[in-house]
C-alpha positions as CSV (number, residue, x, y, z in Angstrom):
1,X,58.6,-91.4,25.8
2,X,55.4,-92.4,25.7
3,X,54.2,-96.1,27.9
4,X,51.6,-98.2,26.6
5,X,48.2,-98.8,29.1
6,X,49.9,-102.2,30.4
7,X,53.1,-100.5,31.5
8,X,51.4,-97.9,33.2
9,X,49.0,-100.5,34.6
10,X,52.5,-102.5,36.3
11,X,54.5,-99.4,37.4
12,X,50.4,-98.1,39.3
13,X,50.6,-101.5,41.1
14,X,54.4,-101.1,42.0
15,X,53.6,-97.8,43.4
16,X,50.5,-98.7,45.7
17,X,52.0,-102.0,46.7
18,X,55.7,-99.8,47.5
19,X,53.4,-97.2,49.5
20,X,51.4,-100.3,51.2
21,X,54.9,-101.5,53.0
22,X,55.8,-97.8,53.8
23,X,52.1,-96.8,55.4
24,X,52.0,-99.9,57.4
25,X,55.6,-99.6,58.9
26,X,55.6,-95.5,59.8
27,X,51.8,-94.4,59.4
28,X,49.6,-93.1,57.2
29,X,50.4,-89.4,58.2
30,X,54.2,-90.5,58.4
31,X,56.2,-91.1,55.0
32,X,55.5,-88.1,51.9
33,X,54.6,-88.5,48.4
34,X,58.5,-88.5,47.5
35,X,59.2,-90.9,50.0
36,X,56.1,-93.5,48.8
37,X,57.5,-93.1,45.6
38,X,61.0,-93.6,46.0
39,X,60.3,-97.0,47.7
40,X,58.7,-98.0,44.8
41,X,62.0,-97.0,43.2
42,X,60.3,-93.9,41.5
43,X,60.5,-90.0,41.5
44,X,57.8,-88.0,42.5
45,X,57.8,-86.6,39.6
46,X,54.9,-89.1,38.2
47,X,52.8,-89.1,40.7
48,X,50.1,-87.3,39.5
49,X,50.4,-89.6,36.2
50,X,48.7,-92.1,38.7
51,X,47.1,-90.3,41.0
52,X,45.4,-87.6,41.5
53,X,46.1,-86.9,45.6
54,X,47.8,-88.4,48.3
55,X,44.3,-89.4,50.0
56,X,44.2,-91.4,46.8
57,X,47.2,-93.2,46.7
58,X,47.0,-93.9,50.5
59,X,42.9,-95.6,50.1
60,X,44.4,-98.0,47.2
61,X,47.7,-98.8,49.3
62,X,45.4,-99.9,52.3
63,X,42.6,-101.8,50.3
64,X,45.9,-103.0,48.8
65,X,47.3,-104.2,52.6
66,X,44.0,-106.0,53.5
67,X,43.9,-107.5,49.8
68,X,47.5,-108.8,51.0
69,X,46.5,-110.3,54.3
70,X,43.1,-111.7,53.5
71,X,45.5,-113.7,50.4
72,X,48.2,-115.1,52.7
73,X,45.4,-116.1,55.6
74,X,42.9,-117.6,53.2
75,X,46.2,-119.6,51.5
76,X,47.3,-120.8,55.3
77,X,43.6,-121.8,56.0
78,X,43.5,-123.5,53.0
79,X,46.8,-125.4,53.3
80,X,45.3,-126.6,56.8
81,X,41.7,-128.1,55.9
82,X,38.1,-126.6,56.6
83,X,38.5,-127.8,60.0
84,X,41.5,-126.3,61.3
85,X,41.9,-123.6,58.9
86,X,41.5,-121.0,61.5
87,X,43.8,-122.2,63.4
88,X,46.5,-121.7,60.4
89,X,45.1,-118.1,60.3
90,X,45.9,-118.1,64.6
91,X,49.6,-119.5,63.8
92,X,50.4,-117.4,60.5
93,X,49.1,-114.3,62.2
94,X,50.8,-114.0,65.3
95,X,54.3,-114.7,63.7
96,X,57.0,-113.1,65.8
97,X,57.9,-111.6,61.7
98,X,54.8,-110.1,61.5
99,X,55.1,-108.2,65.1
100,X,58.6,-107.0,64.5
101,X,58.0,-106.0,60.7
102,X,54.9,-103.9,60.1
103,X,55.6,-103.4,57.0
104,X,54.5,-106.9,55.9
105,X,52.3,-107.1,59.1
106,X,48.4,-106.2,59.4
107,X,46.9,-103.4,58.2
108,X,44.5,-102.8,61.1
109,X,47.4,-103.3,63.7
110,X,49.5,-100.7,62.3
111,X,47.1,-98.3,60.7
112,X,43.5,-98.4,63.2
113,X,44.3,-95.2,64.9
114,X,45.5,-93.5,61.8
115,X,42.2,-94.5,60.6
116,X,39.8,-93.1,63.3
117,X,41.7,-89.9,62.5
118,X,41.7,-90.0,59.0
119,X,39.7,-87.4,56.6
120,X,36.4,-88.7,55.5
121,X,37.3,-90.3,52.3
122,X,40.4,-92.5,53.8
123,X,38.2,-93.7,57.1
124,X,35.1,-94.6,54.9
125,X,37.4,-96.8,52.0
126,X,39.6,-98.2,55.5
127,X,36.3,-98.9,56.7
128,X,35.1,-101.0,54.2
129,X,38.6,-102.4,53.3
130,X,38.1,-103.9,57.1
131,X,34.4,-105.2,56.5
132,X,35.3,-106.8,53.2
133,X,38.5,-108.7,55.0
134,X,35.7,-109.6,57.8
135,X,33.6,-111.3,54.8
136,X,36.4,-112.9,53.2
137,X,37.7,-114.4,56.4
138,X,34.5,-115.5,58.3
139,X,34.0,-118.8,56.5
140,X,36.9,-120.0,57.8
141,X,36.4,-119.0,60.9
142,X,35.0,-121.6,63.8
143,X,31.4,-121.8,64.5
144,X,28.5,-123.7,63.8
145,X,26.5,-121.0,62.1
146,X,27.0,-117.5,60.3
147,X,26.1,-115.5,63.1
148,X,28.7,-118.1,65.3
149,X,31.5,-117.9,62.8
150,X,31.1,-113.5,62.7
151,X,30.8,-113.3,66.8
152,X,34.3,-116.0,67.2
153,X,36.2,-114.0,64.1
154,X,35.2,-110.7,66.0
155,X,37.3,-112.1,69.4
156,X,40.1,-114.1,67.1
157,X,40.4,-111.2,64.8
158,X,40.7,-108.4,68.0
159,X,42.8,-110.6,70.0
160,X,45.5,-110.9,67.8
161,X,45.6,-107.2,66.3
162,X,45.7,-106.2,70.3
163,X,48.2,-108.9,70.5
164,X,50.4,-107.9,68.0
165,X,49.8,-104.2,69.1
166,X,51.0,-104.4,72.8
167,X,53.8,-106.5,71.7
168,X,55.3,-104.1,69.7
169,X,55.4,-101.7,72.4
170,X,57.7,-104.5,74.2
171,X,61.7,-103.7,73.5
172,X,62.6,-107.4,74.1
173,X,62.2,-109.9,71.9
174,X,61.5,-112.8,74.4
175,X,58.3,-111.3,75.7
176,X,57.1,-110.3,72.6
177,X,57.2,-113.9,71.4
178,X,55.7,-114.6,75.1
179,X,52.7,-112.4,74.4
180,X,52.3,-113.5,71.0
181,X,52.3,-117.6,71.8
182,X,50.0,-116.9,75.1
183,X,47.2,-115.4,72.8
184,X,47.9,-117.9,70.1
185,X,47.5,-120.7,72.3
186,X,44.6,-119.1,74.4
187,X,42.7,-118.6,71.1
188,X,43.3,-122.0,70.0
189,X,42.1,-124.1,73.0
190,X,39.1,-121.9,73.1
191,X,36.8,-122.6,70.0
């Protein structure tokens, strides 16, 4: 049976967005082709309608993860005011739901070491997945100037990943949530 361009367009997007969640919650190196698909509720047997190598469908599910978290902290800045829309970012961020769930978490918290190690195609697209989230995210960032607003996202933006990072590693739910609102309210009595 034969799909037109517009179904094959939907069930694509279902299948990076499905591989997205799976990358981010056991690695980029951790979950295989059959396994990406079937949480997208597919065989493998398409994938290579769609793609045309793992390293493929792993660079669209990550530009796909940032294009996810750049959406939700833009829509909490937003929802704040240009003022304190950074501060929304701070608070949405470092959710105790994001720590314990990866899978709908931040892509540079779960996947930066996976990067580094990544072959040359995956690093370079992660790379510039991360600098495109940088430019999306700086204008709502504090400072008084460009070059102010890139030097404070750099310390919010690498205080929270390590945040969310070291937490993890922390079995107990009570000092996760300690980590997470000590950063949180560090960060915002600080710019």
């Amino acid at each position: 049976m034969r799909y037109d361009a517009e179904h094959k367009s939907v069930i694509h997007h279902k299948i990076v967005k499905g591989a997205a969640r799976q990358l981010k919650k056991k690695g980029l190196n951790g979950p295989a082709v059959t396994t990406l698909m079937k949480a997208s509720g597919l065989t493998h047997g398409g994938f290579y309608k769609h793609f045309s190598s793992r390293d493929d469908l792993v660079i669209e599910a990550v530009d796909e993860s940032f294009l996810e978290l750049t959406q939700e902290l833009i829509e909490a800045a937003k929802l704040a005011g240009s003022q304190h829309g950074w501060k929304s970012m701070v608070k949405s961020y470092l959710s105790l739901e994001r720590c314990d769930r990866p899978e709908i978490g931040c892509p540079i918290a779960s996947l930066a070491p996976d990067l580094a190690r990544a072959t040359p195609g995956v690093k370079q697209r992660g790379s510039a997945a991360i600098l495109k989230f940088r430019s999306e995210v700086i204008p709502y960032m504090p400072g008084k100037n460009a070059d102010e607003k890139a030097s404070n996202f750099l310390m919010i933006m690498t205080s929270m990943v390590g945040a969310i990072v070291i937490a993890r590693t922390m079995p107990d739910q009570a000092v996760r949530q300690r980590i997470l609102n000590t950063v949180r309210d560090r960060l915002l009595a600080s710019f």
